[in-house]
C-alpha positions as CSV (number, residue, x, y, z in Angstrom):
1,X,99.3,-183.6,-101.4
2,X,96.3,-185.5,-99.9
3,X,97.0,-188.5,-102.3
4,X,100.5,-189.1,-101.2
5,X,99.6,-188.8,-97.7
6,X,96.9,-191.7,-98.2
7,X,99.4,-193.6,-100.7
8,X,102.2,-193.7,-98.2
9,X,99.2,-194.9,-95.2
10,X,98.2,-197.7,-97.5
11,X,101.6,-198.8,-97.7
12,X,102.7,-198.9,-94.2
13,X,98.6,-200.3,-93.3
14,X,99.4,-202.8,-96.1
15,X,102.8,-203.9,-94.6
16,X,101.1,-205.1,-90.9
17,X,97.6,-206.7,-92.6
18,X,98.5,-207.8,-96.1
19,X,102.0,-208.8,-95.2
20,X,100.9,-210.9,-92.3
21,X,98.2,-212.7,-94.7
22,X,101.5,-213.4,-97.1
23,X,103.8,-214.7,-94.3
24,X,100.7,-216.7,-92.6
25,X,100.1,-218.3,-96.1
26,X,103.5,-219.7,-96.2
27,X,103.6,-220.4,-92.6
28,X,107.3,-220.4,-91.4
29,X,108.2,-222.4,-88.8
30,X,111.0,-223.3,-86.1
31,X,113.1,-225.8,-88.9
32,X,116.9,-225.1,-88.9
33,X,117.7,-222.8,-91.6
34,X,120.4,-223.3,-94.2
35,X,122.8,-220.6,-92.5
36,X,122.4,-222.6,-89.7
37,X,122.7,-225.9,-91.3
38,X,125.2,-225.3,-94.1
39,X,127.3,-222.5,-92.8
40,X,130.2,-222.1,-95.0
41,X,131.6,-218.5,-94.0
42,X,131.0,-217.2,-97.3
43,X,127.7,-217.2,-98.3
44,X,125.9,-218.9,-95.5
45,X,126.4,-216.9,-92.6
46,X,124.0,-216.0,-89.9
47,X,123.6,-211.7,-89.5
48,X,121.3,-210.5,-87.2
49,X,117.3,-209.4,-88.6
50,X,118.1,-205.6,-88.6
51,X,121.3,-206.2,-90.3
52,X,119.3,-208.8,-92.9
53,X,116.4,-205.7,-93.4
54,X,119.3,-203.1,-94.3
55,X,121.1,-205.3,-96.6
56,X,118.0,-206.5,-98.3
57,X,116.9,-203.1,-98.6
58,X,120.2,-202.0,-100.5
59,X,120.4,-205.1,-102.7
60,X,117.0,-204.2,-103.9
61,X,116.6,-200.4,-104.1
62,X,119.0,-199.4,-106.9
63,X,118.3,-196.7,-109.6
64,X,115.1,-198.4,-109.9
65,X,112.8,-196.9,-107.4
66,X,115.0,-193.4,-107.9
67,X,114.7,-193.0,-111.7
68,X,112.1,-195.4,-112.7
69,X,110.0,-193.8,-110.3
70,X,110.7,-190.4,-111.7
71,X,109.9,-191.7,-115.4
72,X,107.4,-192.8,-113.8
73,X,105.6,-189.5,-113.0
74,X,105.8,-188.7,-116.4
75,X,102.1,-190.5,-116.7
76,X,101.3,-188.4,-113.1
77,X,100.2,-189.1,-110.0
78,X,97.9,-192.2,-111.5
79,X,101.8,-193.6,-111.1
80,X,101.5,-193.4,-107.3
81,X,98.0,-196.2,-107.3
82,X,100.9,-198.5,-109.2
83,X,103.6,-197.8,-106.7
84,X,100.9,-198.8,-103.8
85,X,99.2,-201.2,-104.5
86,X,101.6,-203.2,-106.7
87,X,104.2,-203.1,-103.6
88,X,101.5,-204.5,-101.5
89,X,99.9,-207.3,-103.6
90,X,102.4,-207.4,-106.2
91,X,105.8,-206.9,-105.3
92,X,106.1,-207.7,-101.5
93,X,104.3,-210.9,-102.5
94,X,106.9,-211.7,-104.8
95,X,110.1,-211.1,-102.7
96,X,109.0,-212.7,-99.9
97,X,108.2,-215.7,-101.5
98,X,111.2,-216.0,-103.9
99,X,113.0,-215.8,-100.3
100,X,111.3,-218.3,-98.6
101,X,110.9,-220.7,-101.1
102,X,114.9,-220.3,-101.6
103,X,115.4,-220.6,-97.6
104,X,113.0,-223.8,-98.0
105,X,115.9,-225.1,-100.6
106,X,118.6,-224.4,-99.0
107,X,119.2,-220.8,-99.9
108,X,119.1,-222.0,-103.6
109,X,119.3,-219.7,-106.5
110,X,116.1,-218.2,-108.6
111,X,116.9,-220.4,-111.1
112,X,116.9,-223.6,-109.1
113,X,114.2,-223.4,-107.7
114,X,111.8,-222.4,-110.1
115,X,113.4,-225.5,-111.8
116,X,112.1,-227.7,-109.1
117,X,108.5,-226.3,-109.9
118,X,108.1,-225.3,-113.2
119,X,110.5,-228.3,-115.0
120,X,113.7,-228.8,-115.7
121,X,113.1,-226.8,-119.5
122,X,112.4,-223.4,-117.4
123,X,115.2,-224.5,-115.2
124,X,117.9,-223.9,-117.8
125,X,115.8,-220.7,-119.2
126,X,115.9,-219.4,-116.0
127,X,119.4,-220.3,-115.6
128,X,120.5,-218.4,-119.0
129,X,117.6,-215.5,-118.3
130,X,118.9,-214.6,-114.6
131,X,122.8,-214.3,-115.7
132,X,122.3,-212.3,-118.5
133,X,119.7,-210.2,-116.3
134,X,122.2,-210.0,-113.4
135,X,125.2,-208.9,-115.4
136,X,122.9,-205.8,-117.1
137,X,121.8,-205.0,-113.8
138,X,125.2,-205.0,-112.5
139,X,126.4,-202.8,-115.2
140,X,124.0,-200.5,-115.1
141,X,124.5,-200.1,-111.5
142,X,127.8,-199.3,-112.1
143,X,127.5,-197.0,-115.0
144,X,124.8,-194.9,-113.5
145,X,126.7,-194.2,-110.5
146,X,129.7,-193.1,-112.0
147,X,127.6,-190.8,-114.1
148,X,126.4,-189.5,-110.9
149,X,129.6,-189.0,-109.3
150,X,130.9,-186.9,-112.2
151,X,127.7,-184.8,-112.2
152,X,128.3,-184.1,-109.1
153,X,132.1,-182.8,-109.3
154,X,131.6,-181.3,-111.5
155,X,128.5,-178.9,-109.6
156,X,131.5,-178.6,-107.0
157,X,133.9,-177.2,-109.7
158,X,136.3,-180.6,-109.6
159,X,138.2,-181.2,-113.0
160,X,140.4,-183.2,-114.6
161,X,141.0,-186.9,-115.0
162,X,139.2,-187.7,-111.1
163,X,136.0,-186.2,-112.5
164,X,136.0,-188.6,-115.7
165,X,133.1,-190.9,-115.8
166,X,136.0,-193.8,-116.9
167,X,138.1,-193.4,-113.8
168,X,135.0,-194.1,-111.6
169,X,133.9,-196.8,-113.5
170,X,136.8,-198.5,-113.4
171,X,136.8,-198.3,-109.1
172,X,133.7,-199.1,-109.0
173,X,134.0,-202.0,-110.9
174,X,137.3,-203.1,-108.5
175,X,135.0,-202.8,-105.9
176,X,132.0,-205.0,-107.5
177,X,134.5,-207.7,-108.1
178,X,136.2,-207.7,-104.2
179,X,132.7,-208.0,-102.8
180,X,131.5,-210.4,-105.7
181,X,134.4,-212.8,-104.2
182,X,134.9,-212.3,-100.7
183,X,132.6,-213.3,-97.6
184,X,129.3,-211.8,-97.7
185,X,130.0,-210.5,-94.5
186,X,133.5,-208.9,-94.6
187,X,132.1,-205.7,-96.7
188,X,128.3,-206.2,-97.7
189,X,127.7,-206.7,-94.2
190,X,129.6,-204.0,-92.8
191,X,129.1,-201.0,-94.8
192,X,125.5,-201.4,-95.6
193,X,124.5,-200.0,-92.3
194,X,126.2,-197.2,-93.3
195,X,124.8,-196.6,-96.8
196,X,121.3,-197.5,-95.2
197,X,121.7,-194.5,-93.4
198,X,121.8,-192.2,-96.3
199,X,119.4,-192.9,-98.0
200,X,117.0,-192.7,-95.4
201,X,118.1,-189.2,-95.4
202,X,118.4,-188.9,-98.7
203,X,114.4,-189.8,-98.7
204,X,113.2,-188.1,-96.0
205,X,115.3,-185.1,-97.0
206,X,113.6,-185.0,-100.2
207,X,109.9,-185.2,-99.2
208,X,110.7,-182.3,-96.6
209,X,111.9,-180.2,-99.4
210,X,108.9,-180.5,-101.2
211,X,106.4,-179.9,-97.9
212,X,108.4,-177.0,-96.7
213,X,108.5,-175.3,-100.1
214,X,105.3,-173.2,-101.0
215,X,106.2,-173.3,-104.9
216,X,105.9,-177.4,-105.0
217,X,102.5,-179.1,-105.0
218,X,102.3,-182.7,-105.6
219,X,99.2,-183.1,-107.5
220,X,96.0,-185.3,-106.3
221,X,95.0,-188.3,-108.4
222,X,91.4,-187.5,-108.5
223,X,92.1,-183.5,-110.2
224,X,95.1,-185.8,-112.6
225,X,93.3,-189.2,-113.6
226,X,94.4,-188.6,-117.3
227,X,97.8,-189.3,-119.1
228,X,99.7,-186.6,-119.2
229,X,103.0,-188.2,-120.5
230,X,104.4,-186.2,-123.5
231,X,104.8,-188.5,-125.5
232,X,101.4,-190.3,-125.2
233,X,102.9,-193.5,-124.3
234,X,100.3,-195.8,-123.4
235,X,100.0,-196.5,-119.2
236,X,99.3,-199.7,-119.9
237,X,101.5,-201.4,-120.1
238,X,104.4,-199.0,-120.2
239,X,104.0,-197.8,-116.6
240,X,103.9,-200.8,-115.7
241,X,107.5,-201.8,-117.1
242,X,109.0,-198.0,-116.2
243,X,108.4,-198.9,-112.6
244,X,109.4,-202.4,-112.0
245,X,111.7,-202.1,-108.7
246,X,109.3,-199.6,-106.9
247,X,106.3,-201.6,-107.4
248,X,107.2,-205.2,-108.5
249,X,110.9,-206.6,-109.7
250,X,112.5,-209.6,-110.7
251,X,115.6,-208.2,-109.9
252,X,114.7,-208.9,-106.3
253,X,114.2,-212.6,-106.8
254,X,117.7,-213.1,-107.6
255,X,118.9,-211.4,-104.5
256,X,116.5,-212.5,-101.8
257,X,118.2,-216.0,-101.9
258,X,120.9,-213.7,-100.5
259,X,119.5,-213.3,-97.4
260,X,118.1,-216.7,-97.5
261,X,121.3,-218.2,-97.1
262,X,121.9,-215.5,-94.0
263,X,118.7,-216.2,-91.4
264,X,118.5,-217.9,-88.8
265,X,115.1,-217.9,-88.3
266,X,112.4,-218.9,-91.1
267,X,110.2,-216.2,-89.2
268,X,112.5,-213.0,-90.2
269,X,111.1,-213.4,-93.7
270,X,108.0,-211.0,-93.1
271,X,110.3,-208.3,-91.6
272,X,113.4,-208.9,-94.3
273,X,111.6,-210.1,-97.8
274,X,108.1,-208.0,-97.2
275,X,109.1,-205.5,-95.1
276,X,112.2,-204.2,-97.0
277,X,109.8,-204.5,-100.6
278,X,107.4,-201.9,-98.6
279,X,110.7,-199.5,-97.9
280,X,111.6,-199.5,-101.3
281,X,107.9,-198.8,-102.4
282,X,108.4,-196.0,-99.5
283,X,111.2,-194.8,-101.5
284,X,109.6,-195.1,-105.0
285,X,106.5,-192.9,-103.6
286,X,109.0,-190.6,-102.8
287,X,110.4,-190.3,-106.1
288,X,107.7,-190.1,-108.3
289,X,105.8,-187.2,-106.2
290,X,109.4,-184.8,-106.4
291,X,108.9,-185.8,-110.5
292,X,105.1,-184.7,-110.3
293,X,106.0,-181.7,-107.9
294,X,109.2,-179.9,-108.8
295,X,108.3,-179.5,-112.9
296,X,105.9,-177.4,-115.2
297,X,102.9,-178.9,-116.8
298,X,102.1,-177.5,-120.1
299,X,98.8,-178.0,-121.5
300,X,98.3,-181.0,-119.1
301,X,101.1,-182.9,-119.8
302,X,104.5,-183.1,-117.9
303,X,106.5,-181.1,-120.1
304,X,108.6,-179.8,-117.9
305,X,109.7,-183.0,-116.0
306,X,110.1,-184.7,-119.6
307,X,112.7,-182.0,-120.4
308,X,114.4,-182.6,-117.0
309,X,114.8,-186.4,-117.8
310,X,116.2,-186.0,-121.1
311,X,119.1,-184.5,-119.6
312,X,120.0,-188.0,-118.2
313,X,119.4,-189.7,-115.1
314,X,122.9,-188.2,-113.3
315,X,121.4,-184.5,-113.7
316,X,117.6,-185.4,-113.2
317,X,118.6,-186.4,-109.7
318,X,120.9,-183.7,-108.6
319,X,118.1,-181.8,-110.2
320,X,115.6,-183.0,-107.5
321,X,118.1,-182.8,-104.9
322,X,119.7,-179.5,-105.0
323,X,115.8,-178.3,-105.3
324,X,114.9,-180.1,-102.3
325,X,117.2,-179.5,-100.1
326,X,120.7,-177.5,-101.6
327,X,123.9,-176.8,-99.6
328,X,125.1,-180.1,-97.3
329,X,121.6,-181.6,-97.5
330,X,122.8,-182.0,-101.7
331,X,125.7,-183.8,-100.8
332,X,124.2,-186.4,-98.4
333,X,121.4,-186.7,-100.5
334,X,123.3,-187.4,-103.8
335,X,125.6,-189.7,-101.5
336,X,122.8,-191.9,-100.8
337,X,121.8,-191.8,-104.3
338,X,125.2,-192.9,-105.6
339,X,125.8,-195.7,-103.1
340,X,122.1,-197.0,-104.0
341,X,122.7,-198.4,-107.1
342,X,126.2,-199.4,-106.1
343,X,124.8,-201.3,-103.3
344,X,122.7,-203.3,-105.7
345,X,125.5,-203.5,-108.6
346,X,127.5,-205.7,-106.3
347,X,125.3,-208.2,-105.0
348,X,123.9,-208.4,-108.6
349,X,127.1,-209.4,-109.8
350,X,127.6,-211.8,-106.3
351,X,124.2,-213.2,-107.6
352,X,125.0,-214.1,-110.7
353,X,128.4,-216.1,-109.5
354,X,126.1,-217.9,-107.3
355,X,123.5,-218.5,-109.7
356,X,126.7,-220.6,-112.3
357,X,128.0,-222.2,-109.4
358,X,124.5,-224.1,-108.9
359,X,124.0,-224.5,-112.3
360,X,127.3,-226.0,-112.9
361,X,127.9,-227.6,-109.5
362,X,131.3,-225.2,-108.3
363,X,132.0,-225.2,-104.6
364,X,132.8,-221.7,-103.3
365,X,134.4,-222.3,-100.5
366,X,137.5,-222.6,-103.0
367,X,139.0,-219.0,-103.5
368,X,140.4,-220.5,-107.0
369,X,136.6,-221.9,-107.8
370,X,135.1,-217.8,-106.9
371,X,137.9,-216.6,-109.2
372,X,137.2,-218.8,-112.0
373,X,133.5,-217.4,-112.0
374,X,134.5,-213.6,-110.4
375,X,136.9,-213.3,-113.7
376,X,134.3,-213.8,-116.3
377,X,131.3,-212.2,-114.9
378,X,133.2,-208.7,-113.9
379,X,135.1,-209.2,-117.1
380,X,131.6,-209.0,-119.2
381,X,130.3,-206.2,-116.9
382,X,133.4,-204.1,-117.4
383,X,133.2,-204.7,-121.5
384,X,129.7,-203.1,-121.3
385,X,130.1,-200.5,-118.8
386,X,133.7,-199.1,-120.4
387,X,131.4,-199.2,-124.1
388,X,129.3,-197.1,-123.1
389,X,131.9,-195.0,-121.6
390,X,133.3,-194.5,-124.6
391,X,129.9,-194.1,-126.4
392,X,129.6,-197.5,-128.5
393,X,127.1,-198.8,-126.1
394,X,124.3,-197.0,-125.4
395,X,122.6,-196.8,-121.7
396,X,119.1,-196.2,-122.8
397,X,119.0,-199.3,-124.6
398,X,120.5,-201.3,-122.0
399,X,117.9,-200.0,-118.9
400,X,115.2,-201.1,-122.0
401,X,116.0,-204.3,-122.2
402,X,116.8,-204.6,-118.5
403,X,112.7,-203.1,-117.7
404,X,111.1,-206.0,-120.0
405,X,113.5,-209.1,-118.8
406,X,113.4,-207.6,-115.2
407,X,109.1,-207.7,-115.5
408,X,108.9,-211.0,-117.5
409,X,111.5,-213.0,-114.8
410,X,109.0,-211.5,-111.8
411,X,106.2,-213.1,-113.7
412,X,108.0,-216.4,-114.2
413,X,109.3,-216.5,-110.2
414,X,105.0,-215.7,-109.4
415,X,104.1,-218.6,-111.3
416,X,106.5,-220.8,-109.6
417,X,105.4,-219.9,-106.3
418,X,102.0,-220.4,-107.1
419,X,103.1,-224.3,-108.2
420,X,105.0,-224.2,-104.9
421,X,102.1,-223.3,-102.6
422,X,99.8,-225.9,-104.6
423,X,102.3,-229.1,-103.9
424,X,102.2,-227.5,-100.1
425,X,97.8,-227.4,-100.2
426,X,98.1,-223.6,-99.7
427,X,96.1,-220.7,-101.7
428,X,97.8,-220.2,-104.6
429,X,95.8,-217.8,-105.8
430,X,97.4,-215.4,-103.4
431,X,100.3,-215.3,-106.3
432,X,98.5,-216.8,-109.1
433,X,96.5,-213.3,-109.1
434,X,99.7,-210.9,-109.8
435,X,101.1,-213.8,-112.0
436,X,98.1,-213.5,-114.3
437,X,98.5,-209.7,-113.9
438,X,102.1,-209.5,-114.6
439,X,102.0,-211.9,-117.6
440,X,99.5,-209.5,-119.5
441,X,101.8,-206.4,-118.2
442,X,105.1,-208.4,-120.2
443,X,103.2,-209.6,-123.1
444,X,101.5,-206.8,-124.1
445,X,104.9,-204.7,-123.2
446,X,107.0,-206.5,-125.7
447,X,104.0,-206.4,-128.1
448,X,104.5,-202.4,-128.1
449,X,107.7,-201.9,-127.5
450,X,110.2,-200.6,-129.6
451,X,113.0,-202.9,-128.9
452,X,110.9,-205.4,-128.9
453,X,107.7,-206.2,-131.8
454,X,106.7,-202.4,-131.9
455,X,108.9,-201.5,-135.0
456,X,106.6,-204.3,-136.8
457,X,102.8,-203.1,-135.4
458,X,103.1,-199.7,-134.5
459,X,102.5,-196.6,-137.1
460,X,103.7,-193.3,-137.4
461,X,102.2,-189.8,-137.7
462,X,103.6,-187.4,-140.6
463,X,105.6,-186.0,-138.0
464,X,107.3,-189.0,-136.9
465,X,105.2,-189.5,-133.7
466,X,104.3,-193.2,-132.8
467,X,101.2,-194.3,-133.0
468,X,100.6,-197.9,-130.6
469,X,98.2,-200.6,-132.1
470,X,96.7,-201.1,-128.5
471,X,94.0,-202.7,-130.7
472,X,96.0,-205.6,-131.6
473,X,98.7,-205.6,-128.2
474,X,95.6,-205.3,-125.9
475,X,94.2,-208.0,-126.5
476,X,96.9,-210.3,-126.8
477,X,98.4,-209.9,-123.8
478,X,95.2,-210.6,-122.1
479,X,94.6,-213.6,-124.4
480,X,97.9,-214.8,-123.5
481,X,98.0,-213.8,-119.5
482,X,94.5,-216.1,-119.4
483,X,96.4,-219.1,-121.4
484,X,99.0,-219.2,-118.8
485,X,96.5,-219.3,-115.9
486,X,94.8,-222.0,-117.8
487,X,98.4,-224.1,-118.2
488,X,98.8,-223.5,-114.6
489,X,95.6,-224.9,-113.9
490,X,95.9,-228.0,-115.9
491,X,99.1,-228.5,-114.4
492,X,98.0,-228.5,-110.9
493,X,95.3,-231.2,-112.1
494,X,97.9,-233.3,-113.6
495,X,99.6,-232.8,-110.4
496,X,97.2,-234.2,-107.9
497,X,96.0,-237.1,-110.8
498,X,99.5,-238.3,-110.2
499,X,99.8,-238.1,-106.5
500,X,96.1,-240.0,-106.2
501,X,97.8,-242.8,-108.8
């Protein structure tokens, strides 16, 4: 249990020194912000820094750092070095720059702004890439949570038509589309208070279960530096992808602008973008040592754990809950777990209203302009979500899809802060680094893949195992990751040849 102790130090250490090296390089300063400045009572609306930390926290920390995290412990506790260390130089670095460079726009979408640093050609890319993301994450977030709600009635004898995944969808989905449309501070910023509250119980509730009970034992990463997935998927780069929002996300890039429309001080970032990115890699840690804990290893590889999983992600997590705590402490627990996702299914869906009406110039201070684009979006989430209800769209292969697009936008959003802090004679490197890193991580990912190239360069074995051409992935993605640095560098050059012309 040592290693989780030091991992969860290193966070909290790496939110105070780290974080204050991220915010320092951007230097905020006292410049009226755009909820200030543009205040529409919709989007733009100034909340209070607590209330911006909460809300941030929620947007971000769906299923993502719950169930990724836990797939993520399939590889062991080697996951927990990723959760750290990626949230600290990785992931924290990434929000709170997409957030600050939006609030330095005036609260402008992802896809905007990388526009205005990467071209106007990765502008609409960016455009079509974060709409389609947002509208998987949003149905995702609404499909896992009604899976979770039945689970659970159905562990508390409830039957019938209430306990139908399709009933709950459905709500959920009437709820997504009232908070997609209304004022961001009518519901978001009431209730998530609320639902901040559980899931701090929800996390701490967990991690007490597992100290306080003699038969768990998180294992240390020195006595587990091996892979012990079942399956021998490779950890690199597939660890990686699992756990994107507990470590680093592009998910979060679309909903800092969120809260970039909402402060009114330029230095709230390091508490809201940074700080909440370190809570959710609190979370994550969390997680992934109740999936290394609670389940039998057989011959060195997470059997046990693997069996738990393939039960779906609705029993996995009443799995770890009624073993961590059981009685009231479930229900809280699996409260907070269900409001989680919903939490970020919403603004997800909010974000990618926001993200058309930049792209195509649509006040929304019109409630007929928000329907025109609330009508659409919901309507695509609900054909998804109700599909695979019904079992002609399968879940698996939407989270899939969602882990490589969700990794490859953070890597895009990286590079565009890098090109930001260049025009702004800052150290770029300070993103440049996990750019590099994170552009290997996707390349190499959708070399592998499944859904992606691996049908094409992977083998099998006579049993139908798959057998990864590392050989040939490997070192592509690093061929490629260096190829992008190089682009960005020449492009720098170009950069300051035209500003000396």
């Amino acid at each position: 249990m040592v290693s989780f102790v030091i991992c969860l130090a290193i966070l909290l250490i790496g939110y105070f020194t780290y974080g204050k090296v991220v915010d320092n390089t951007f230097g905020p300063d006292d410049r009226e912000t755009p909820a200030v400045r543009i205040n529409d009572g919709v989007d733009y609306v100034v909340m209070p820094q607590w209330k911006l930390f909460l809300v941030q926290l929620l947007n971000i920390a769906g299923l993502g750092p719950i169930f990724g995290a836990m797939q993520g412990a399939l590889w062991g506790p080697i996951v927990f070095l990723w959760i750290t260390f990626g949230t600290i130089f990785a992931g924290g670095v990434h929000d709170y720059f997409s957030g600050m460079i939006s609030e330095r726009n005036d609260g402008g979408s992802i896809a905007e702004v990388t526009g205005k640093y990467l071209g106007h050609a990765m502008q609409n890319v960016m455009r079509v890439f974060s709409v389609v993301l947002l509208i998987m994450v949003g149905t995702v977030f609404a499909v896992g949570p009604a899976g979770l709600i039945v689970t659970l009635c159905k562990n508390f004898g409830a039957t019938g038509f209430l306990a139908t995944t399709l009933f709950w969808l459905v709500l959920i989905l009437i709820y997504y589309f009232i908070a997609t449309f209304i004022s961001i501070d009518k519901i978001i910023g009431k209730i998530y208070p609320v639902f901040g509250i559980c899931l701090v119980i929800m996390a701490i509730g967990v991690i007490i279960g597992i100290y306080t009970n003699p038969e768990f034992t998180i294992p240390e990463i020195w006595t587990h530096l091996y892979n012990m997935h079942p399956s021998a998927t490779p950890i690199w780069s597939f660890m990686f992808i699992t756990v994107a929002c507990g470590a680093i996300s592009g998910f979060h890039s679309t909903q800092s602008p969120l809260m970039a429309r909402c402060m009114k001080s330029e230095k709230q970032g390091h508490f809201v973008f940074y700080g909440a990115m370190v809570a959710e890699g609190i979370i994550a840690l969390i997680w992934a040592a109740a999936g290394c804990a609670l389940y039998e290893v057989t011959g060195g590889l997470n059997t046990g754990l693997a069996a738990a999983l393939a039960e779906g992600q609705s029993a996995a997590i009443y799995d770890v809950c009624s073993r961590t705590m059981g009685g009231i402490g479930t229900a809280l627990a699996m409260i907070g777990v269900v409001v989680c996702p919903i939490t970020s299914g919403d603004t997800a869906f909010r974000s990618a209203r926001l993200t058309l009406a930049d792209w195509f110039k649509i006040d929304q201070g019109s409630y007929v302009n928000r329907l025109k684009l609330c009508i659409p979006v919901l309507g695509v989430g609900a054909v998804l979500g109700i599909g695979n209800a019904l079992g002609y769209i399968d879940y698996t292969v939407i989270w899939r899809y969602f882990s490589w697009t969700n990794q490859t936008l953070a890597m895009i959003v990286l590079w565009a802060a890098s090109m930001f802090l260049f025009v702004e004679k800052k150290n770029f490197w300070i993103t440049a680094v996990p750019a590099t890193f994170m552009s290997a991580v996707s390349s190499t990912y959708f070399i592998l893949a499944p859904e992606c190239l691996g049908g094409l360069v992977n083998g099998k074995t006579a049993d139908g195992a798959t057998v990864y051409n590392t050989a040939v992935a490997y070192p592509i993605g690093i061929i490629f990751a260096i190829a992008l640095l190089v682009i960005f560098l020449m492009a720098t050059k170009r950069h300051s040849a035209k500003a000396q012309a």
